[in-house]
N, C-alpha and C positions, 0 to 999 in steps of 0.2 A: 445157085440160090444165094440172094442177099442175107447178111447176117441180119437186119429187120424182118425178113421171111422165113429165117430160123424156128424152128421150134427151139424153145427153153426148155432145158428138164434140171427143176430146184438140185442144188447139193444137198445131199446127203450125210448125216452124221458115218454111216460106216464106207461109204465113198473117199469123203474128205478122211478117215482113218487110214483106208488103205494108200492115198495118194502119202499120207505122210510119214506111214512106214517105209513109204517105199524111199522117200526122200531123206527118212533116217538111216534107214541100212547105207544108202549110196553115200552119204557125206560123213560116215562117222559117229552117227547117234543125234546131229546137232542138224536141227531146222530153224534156217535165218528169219527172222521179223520181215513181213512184205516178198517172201517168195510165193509161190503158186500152192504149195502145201499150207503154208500161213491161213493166206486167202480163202482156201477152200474151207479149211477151219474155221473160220471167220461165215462165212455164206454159210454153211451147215447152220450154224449158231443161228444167226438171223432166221433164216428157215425154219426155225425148230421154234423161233420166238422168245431166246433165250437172246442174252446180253452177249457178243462178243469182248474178251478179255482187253481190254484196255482201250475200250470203245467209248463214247461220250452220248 
């Protein structure tokens, strides 16, 4: 299957939560700016119709 024939399923606020705990435990508490936790965070936000944090 082409990623165009994909089905999408929106991010989630408690998706993108657990992807970022999870990227907290593993790196020390500290999730980088532009990692895939970030991002997720980010996509939740927008999904939800809220502003992502230092969005324009």
């Amino acid at each position: 299957m082409s990623k165009s024939q994909a089905k999408s399923t929106p991010m989630t606020s408690q998706a993108a939560a657990r992807i970022q705990s999870a990227t907290a435990k593993a790196n020390g508490g500290q999730v980088k700016a532009g990692s895939f936790a970030a991002v997720a965070q980010r996509a939740a936000a927008t999904n939800q119709g809220g502003a992502a944090k230092g969005s324009k």
